[in-house]
N, C-alpha and C positions, 0 to 999 in steps of 0.2 A: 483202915484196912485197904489196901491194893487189893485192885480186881487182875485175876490171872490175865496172863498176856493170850490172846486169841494164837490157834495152832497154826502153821504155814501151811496152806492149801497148794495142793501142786495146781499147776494153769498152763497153758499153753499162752505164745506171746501175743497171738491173735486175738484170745478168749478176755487177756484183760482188761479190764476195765476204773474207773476212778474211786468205785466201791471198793475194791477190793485193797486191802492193808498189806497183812504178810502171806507172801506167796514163796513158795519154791520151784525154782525153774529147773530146765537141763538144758543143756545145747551145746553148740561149740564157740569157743573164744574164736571169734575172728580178726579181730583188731586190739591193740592196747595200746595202753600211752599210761602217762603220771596218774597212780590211781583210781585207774576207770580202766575198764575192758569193754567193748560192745560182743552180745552173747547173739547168737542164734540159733533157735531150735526148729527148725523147716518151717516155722508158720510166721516169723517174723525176727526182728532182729530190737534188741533194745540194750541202752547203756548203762553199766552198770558201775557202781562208783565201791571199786575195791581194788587193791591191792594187787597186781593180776602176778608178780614179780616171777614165781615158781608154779604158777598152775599149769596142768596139762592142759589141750587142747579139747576133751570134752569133758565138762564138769557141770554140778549140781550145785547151784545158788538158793540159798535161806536166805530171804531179806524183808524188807518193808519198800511198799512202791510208794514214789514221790512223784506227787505232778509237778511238772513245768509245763512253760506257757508251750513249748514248740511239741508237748508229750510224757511221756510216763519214764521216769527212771528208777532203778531199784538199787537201792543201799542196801549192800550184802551184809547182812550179819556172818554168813561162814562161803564158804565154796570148798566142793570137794570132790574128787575125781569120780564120776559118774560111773564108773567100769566097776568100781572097785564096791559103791555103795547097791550096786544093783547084781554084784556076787553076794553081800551080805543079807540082805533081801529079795531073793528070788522070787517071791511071789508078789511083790509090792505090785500093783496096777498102775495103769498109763491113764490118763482120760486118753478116749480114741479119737482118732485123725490127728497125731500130729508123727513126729519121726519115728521109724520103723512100724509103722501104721500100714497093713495091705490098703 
């Protein structure tokens, strides 16, 4: 019997850490190339190894984090336009201090 898969805890880029497995981030695509896009969400910037080909420039990453030796990178299982996921949940919660944070 498989044990359920643990839920994506949202995190800010700062906040993470080598404990932590699947996370969901937000920020914007700053850079891409083959496969990979580097994300930033004001508290830090991290590489992300997906597909970035049609994404808009701020979106919502579901993934699992992977160490390498130079740092942390996240294998997106989805991404999705951040605008559009946070009309459909209005009251969803941020952790505080990170973008649009007074």
């Amino acid at each position: 019997l498989m044990e359920p898969r643990k839920p994506f805890v949202d995190k800010y880029i700062k906040d993470l850490s080598h404990d932590d497995t699947f996370v969901s981030l937000s920020g914007v695509v700053v850079s891409r190339s083959d496969g990979s896009f580097v994300l930033d969400d004001g508290t830090g910037e991290i590489p992300v190894i997906f597909d970035a080909g049609e994404l808009p420039s701020y979106v919502r990453v579901f993934g699992r984090l992977l160490p390498y030796e130079d740092g942390l990178r996240l294998q997106a299982d989805s991404a999705r336009h951040a605008a559009l996921l946070l009309r459909q949940h209005p009251f969803r919660e941020r952790p505080a201090g990170g973008v649009g944070s007074p």
